[in-house]
Backbone as a ProteinNet text record, in pm:
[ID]
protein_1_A
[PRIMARY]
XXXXXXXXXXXXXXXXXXXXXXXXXXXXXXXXXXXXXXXXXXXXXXXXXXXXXXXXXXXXXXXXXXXXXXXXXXXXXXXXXXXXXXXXXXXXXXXXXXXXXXXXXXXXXXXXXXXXXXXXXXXXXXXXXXXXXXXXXXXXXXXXXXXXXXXXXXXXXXXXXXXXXXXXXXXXXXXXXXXXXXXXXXXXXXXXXXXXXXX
[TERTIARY]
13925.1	14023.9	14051.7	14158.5	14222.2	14203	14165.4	14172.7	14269.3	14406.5	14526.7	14513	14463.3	14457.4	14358.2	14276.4	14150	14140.4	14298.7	14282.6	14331.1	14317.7	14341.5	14474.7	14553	14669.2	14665.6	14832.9	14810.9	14947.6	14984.7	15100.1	15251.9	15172.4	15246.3	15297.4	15263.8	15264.8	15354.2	15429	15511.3	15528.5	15532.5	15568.4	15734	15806.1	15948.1	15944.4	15838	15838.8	15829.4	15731.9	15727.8	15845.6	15922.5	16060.5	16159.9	16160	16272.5	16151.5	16099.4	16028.6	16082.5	16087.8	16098.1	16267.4	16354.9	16470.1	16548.8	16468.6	16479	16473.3	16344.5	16329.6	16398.5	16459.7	16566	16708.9	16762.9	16863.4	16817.4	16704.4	16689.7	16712.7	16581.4	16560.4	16781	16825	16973	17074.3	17015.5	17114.7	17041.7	16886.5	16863.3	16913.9	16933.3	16977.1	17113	17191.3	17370.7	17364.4	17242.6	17251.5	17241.8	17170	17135.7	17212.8	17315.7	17366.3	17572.8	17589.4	17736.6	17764.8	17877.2	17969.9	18035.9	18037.7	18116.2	17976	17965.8	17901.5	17816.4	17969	18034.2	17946.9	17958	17893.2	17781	17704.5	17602.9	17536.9	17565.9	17488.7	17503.5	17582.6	17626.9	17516.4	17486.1	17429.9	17285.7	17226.3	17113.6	17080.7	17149.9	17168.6	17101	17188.3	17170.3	17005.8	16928.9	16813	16736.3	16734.4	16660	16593.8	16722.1	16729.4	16699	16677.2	16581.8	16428.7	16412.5	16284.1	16205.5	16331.8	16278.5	16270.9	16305.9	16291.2	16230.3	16157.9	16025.6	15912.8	15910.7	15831.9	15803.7	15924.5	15918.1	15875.9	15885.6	15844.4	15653.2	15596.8	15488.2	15402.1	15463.9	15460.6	15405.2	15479.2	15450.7	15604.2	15642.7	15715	15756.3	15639.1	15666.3	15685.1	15644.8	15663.6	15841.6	15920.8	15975.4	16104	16101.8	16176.8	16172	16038.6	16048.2	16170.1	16172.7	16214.7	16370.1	16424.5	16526.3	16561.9	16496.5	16541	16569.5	16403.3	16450.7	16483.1	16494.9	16537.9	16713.3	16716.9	16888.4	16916.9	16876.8	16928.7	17005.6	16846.6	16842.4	16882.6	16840.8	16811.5	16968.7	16999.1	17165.7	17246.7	17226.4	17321.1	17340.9	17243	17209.9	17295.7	17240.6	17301.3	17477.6	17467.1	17683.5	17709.3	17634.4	17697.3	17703.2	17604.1	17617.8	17718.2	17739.2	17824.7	18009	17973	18129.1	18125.2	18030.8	17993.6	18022.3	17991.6	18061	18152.8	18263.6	18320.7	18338.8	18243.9	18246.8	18370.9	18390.5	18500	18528.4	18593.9	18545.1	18549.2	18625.8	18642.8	18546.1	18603.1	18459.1	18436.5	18309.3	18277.5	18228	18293.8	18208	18143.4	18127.8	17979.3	17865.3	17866.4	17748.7	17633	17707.7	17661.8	17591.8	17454.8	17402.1	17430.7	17431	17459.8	17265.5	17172	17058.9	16981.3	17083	17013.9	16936.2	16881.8	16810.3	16627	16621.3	16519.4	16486.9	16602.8	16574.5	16528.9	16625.6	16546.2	16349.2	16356.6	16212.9	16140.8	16138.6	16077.3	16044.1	16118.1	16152.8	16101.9	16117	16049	15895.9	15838.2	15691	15618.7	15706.1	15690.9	15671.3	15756	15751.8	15618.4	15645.4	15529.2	15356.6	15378	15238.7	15184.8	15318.2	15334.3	15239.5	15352.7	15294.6	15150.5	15107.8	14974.6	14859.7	14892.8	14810.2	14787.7	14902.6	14896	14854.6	14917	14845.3	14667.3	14646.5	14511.5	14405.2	14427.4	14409.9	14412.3	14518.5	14479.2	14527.6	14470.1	14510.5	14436.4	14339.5	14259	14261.8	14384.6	14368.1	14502	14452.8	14610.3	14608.9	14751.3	14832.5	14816.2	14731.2	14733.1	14881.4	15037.4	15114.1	15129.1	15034.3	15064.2	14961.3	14857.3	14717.1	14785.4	14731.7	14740.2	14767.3	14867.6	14888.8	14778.7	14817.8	14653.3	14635.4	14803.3	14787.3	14851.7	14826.8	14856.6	14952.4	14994.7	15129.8	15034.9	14940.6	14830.5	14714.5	14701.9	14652.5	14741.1	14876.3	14906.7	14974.5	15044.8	15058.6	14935.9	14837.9	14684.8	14678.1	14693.1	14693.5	14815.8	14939.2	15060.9	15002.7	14976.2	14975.9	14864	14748	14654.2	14608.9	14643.9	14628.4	14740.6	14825.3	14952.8	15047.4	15001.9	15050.2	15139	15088.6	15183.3	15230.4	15235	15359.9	15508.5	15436.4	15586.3	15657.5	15589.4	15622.8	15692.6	15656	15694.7	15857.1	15860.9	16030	16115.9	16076.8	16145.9	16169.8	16061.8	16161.4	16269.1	16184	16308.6	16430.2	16432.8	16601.3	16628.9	16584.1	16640.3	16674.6	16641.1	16669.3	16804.5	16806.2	16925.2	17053.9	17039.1	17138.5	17179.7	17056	17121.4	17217.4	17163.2	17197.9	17348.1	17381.8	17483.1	17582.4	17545.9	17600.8	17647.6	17589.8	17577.4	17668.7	17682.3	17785.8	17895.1	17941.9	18056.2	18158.7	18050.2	18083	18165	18087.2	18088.3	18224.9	18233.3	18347.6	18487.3	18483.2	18576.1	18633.4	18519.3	18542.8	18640.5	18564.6	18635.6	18800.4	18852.2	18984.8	19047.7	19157.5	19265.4	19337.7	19389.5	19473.2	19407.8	19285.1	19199.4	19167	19191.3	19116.9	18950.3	18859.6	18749.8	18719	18660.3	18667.8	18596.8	18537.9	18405.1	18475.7	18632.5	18668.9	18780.5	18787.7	18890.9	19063	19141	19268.3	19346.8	19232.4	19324.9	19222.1	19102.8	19053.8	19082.2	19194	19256.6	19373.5	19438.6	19560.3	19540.5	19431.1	19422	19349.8	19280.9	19261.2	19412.8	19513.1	19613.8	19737.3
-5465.4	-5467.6	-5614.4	-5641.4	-5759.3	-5821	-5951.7	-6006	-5946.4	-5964.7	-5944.7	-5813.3	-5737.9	-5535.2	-5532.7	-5664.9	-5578.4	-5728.3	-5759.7	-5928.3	-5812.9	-5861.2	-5755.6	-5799.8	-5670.5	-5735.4	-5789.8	-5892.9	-6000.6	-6011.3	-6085.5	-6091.4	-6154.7	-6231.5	-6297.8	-6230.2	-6118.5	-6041.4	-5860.2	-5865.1	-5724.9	-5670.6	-5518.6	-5449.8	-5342.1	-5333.5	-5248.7	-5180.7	-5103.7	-5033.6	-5101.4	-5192.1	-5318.3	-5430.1	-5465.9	-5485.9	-5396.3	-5285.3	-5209.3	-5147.3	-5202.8	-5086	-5247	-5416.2	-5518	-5496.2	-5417.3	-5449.7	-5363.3	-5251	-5162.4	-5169.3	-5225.2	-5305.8	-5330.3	-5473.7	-5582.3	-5548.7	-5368.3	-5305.2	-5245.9	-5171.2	-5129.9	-5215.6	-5345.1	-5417.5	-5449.1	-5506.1	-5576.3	-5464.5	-5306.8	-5155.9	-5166.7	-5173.7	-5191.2	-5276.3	-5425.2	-5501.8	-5518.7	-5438.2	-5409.7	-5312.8	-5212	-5103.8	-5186.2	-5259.8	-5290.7	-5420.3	-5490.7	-5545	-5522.1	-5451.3	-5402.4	-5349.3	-5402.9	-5363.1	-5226.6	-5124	-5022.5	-4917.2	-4854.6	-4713.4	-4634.2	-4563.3	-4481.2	-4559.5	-4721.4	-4777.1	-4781.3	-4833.2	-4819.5	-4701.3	-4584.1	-4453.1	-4449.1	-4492.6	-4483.9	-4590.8	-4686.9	-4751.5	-4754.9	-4686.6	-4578	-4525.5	-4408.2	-4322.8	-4416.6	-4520.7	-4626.9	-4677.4	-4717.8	-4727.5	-4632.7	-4524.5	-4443.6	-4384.6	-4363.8	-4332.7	-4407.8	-4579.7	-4688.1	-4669.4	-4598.4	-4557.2	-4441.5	-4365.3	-4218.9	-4254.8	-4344.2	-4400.8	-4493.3	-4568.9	-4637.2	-4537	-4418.7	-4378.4	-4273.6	-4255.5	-4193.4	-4305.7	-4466.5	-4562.6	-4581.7	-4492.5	-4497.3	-4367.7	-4294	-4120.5	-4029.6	-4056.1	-3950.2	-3889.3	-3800	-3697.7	-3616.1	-3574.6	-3488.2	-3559.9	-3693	-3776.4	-3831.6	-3815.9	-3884.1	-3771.1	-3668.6	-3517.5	-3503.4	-3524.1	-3491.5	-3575.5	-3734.3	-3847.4	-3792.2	-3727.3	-3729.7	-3565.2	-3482	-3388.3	-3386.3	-3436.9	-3437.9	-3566.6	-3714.9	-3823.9	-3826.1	-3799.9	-3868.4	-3705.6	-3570	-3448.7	-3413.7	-3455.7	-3372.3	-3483.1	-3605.5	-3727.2	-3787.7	-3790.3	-3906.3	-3766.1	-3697.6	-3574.6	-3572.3	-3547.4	-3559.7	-3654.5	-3793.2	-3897.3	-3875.9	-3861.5	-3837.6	-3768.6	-3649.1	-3515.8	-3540.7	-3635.4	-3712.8	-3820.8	-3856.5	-3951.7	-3922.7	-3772.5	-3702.8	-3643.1	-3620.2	-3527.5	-3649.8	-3785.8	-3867.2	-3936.1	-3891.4	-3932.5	-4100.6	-4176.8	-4288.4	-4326	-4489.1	-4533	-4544.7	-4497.4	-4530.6	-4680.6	-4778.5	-4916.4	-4959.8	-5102.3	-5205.6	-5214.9	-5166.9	-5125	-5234.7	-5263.7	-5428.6	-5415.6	-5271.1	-5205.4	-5238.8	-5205.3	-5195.8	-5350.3	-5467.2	-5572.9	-5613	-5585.8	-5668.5	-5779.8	-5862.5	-5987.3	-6106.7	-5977.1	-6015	-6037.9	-6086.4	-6065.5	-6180.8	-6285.2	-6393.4	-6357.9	-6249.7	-6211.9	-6129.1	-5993.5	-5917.2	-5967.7	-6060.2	-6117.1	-6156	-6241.4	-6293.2	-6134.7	-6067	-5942.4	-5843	-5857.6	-5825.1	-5871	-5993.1	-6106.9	-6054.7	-6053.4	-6091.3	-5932.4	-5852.1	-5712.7	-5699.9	-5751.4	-5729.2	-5818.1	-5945.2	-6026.9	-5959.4	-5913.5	-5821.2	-5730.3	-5655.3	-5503	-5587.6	-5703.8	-5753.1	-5747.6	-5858.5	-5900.7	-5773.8	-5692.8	-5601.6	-5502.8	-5473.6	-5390.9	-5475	-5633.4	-5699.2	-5674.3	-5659.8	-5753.4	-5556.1	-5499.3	-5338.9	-5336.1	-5321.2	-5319.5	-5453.8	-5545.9	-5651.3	-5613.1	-5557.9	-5566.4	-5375	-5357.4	-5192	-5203.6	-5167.5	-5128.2	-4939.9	-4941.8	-4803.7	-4799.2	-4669.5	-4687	-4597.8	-4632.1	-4570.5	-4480.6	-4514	-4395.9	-4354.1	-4311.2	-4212.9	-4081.4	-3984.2	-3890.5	-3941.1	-3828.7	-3879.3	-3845.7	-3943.5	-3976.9	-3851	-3824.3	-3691.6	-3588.7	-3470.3	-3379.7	-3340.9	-3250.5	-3175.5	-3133.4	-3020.5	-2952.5	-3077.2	-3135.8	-3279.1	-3334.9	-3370.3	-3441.9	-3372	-3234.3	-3135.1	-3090.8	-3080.6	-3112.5	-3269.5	-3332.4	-3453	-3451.2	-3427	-3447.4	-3336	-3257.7	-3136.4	-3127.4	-3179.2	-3156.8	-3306.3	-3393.7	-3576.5	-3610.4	-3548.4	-3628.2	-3535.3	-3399.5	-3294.9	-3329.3	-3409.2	-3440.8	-3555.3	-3657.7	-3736	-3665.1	-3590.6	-3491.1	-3440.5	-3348.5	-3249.8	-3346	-3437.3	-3577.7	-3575.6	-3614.9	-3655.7	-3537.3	-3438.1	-3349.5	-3324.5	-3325	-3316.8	-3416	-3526.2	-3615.9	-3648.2	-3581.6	-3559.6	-3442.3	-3354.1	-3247	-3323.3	-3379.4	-3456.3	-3519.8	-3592.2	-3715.5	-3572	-3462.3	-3386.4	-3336.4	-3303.9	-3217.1	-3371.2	-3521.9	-3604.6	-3624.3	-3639.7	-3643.3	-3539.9	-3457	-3303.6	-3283.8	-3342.4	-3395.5	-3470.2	-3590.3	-3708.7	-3641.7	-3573.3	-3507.8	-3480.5	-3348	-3263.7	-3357	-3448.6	-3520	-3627.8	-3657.2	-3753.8	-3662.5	-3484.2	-3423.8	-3380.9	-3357.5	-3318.2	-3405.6	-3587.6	-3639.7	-3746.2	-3617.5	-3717.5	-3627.7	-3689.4	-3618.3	-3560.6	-3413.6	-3300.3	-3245.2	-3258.4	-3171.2	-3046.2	-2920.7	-2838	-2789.3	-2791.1	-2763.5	-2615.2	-2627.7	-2501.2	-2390.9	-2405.3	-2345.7	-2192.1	-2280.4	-2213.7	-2093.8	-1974	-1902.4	-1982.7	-1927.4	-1959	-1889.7	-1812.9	-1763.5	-1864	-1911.3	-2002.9	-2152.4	-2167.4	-2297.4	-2297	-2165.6	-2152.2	-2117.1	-2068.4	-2071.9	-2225.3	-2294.4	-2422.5	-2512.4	-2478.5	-2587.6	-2466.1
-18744.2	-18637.3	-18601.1	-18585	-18533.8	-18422	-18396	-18256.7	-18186.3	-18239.4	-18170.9	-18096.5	-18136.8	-18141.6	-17992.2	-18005.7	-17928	-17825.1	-17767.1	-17666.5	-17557.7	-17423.5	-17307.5	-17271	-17220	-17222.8	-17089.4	-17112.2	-17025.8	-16958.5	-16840	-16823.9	-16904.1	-17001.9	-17051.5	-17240.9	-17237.7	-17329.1	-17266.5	-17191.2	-17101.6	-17234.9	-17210.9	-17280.5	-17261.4	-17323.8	-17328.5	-17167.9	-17146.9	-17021.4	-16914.9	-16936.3	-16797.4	-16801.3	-16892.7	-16871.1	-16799.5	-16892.9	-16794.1	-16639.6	-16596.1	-16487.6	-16379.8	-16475.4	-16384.9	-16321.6	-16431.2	-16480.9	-16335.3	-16365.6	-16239.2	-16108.4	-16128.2	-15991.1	-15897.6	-15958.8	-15939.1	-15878.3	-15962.1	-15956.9	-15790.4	-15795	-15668.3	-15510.7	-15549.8	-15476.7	-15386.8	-15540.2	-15499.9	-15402.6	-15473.6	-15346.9	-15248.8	-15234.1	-15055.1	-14991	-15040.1	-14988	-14947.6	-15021.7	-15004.2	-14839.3	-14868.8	-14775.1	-14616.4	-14603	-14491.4	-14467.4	-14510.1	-14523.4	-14498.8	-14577	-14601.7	-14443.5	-14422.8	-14294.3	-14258.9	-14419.5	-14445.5	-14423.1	-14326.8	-14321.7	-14403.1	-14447.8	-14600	-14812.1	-14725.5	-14846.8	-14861.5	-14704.7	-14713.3	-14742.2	-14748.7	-14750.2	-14912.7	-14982.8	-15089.5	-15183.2	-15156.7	-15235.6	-15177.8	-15052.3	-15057.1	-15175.2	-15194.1	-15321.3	-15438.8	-15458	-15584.9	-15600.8	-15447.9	-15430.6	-15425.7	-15397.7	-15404.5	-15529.3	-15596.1	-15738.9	-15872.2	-15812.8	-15888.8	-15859.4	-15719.3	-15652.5	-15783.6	-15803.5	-15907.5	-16008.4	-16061.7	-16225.2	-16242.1	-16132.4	-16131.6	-16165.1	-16078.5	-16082	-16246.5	-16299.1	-16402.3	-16548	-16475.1	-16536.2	-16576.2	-16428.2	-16388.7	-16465.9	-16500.1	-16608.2	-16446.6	-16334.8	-16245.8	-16192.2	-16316.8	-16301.1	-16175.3	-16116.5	-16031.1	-15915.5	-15912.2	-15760.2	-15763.7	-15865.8	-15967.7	-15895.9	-15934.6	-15933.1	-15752.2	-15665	-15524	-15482.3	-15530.3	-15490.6	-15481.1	-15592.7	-15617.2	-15543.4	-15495.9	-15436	-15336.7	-15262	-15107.8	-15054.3	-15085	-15038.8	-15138.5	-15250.8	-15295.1	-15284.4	-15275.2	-15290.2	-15102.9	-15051	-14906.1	-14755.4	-14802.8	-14686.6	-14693.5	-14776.6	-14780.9	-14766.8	-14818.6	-14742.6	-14627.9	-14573.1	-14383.7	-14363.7	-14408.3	-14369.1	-14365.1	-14462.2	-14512.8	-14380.2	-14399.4	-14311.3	-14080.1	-14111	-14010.5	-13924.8	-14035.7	-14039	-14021.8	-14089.7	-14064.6	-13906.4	-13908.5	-13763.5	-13659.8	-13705.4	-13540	-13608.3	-13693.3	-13772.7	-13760.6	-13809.2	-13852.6	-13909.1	-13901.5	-13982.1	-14101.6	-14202.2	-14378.4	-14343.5	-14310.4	-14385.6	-14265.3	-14278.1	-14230.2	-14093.1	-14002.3	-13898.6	-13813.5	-13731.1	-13645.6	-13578.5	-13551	-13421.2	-13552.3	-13661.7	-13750.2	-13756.3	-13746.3	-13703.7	-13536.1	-13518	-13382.4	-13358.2	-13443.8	-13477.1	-13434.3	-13469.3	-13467.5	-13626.5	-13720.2	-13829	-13886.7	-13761.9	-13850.7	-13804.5	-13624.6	-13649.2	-13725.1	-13793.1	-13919.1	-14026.1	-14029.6	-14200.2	-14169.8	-14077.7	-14068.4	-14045	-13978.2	-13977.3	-14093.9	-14185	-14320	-14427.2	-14399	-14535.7	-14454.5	-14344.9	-14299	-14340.1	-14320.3	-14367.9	-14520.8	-14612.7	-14753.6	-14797.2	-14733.5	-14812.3	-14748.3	-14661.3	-14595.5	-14685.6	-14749.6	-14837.6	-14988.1	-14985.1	-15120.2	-15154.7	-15052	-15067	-15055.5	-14998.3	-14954.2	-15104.9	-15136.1	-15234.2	-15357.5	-15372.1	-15515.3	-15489.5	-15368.2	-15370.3	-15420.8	-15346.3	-15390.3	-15524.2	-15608.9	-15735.1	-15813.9	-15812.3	-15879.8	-16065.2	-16046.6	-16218.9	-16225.8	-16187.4	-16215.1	-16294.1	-16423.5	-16510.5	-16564.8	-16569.3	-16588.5	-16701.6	-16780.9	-16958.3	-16912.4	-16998.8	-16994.7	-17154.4	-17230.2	-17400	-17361.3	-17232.7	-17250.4	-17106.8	-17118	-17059.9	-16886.9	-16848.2	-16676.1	-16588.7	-16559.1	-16426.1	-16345.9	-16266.6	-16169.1	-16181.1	-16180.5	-16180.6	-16085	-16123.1	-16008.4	-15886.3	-15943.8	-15846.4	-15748.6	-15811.1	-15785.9	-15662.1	-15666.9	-15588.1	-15450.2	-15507.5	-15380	-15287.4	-15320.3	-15270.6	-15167.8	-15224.5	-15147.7	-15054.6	-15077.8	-15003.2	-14890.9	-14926.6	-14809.1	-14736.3	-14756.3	-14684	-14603.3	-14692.2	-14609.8	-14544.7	-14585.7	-14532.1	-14476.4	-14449.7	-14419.5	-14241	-14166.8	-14027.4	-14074	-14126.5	-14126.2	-14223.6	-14301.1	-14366.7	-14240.3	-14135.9	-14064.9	-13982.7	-13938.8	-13861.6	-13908.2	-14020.7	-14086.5	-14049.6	-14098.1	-14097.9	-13952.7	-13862.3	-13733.4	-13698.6	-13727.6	-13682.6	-13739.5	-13884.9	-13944.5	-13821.5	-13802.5	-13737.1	-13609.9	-13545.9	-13406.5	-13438.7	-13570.1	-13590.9	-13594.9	-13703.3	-13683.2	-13577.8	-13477.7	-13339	-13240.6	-13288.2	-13195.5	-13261.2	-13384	-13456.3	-13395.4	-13396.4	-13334.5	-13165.8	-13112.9	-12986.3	-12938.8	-13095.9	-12958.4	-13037	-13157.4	-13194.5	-13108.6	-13003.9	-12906.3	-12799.3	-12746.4	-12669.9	-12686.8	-12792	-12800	-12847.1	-12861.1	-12847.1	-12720.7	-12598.5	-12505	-12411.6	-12447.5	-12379.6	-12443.3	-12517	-12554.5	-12529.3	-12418.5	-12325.1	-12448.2	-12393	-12403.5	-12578.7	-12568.3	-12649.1	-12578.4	-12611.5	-12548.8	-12551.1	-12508.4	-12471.2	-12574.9	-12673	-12757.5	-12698.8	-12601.2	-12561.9	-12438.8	-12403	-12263.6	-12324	-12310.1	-12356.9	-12297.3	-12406.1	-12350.5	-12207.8	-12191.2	-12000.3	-11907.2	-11933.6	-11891.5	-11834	-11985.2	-11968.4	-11885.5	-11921.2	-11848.9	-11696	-11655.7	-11503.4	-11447.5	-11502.1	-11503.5	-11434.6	-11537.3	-11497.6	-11357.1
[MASK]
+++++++++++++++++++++++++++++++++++++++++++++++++++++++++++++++++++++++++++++++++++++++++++++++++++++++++++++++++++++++++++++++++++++++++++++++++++++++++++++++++++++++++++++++++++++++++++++++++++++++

């Protein structure tokens, strides 16, 4: 057997998958950054989608399928839906929105950068000498990780899900609210002999 066969791999030696898994990355990293950034609503929810879905093909980069398939059901299937459907519900502006700007974005960035580089370090330092065999059998199982999702992490799921349900009823809410109050709308709620004894 060859030196070459049996040297550990190294960073300076990537392989096809750790290119495209960097390549991906990069694609993701550049749609979050449009998302939280872009003036347009409608775009931002849109190039969500774009990140999320670099999120699912990382992970299918990683051979965890089934984390891979959730990603793409309930965050690009179920979460940007909401979002859209939200968004029609207080019917947002399609083009470029000047409420969308605080005009607080130099403590965002620092909050952001101090957040990512935290994420970084924390997670290099955790597995810094732990490598992914990606041609040997997958690490976790389907049964394996629904086990873990549901029994460790079983209230921060339940957590989200209420609070999408909150954003829809609040979405739903100012709808109402910003129909009620634009003169010579009628009030859907009041029958028409209602209205007519009204005036």
């Amino acid at each position: 057997m060859s030196l070459a066969a049996t040297a550990p791999h190294g960073f300076l030696s990537p392989t096809g998958v750790e290119i495209a898994f960097l390549l991906v990355g990069l694609v993701t990293l550049g749609a979050a950054l449009i998302t939280v950034t872009t003036g347009q609503l409608v775009h931002a929810a849109l190039w969500l989608v774009v990140a999320l879905g670099g999120l699912a093909v990382e992970y299918l980069l990683l051979t965890a399928e089934f984390i891979a398939w959730v990603q793409v059901l309930i965050y690009v299937g179920s979460v940007v839906v909401l979002l859209l459907f939200g968004l029609m519900l207080t019917r947002a502006p399609i083009g470029r929105s000047p409420d969308a700007d605080s005009g607080n974005r130099l403590p965002a960035l620092v909050v952001a950068v101090g957040a990512a580089g935290a994420l970084v370090w924390v997670v290099a330092d955790a597995f810094r000498a732990t490598w992914i065999d990606l041609d040997g059998p997958a690490a976790g199982t389907t049964r394996v990780t629904g086990e873990s999702l549901f029994r460790h992490w079983v209230l921060p799921f339940e957590a989200l899900s209420v609070l999408l349900l909150a954003a829809l009823v609040g979405a739903i809410a100012l709808s109402r609210k910003t129909k009620a109050e634009t003169p010579g709308t009628p009030d859907p709620a009041k029958t028409p002999g209602d209205q007519e004894g009204a005036r």
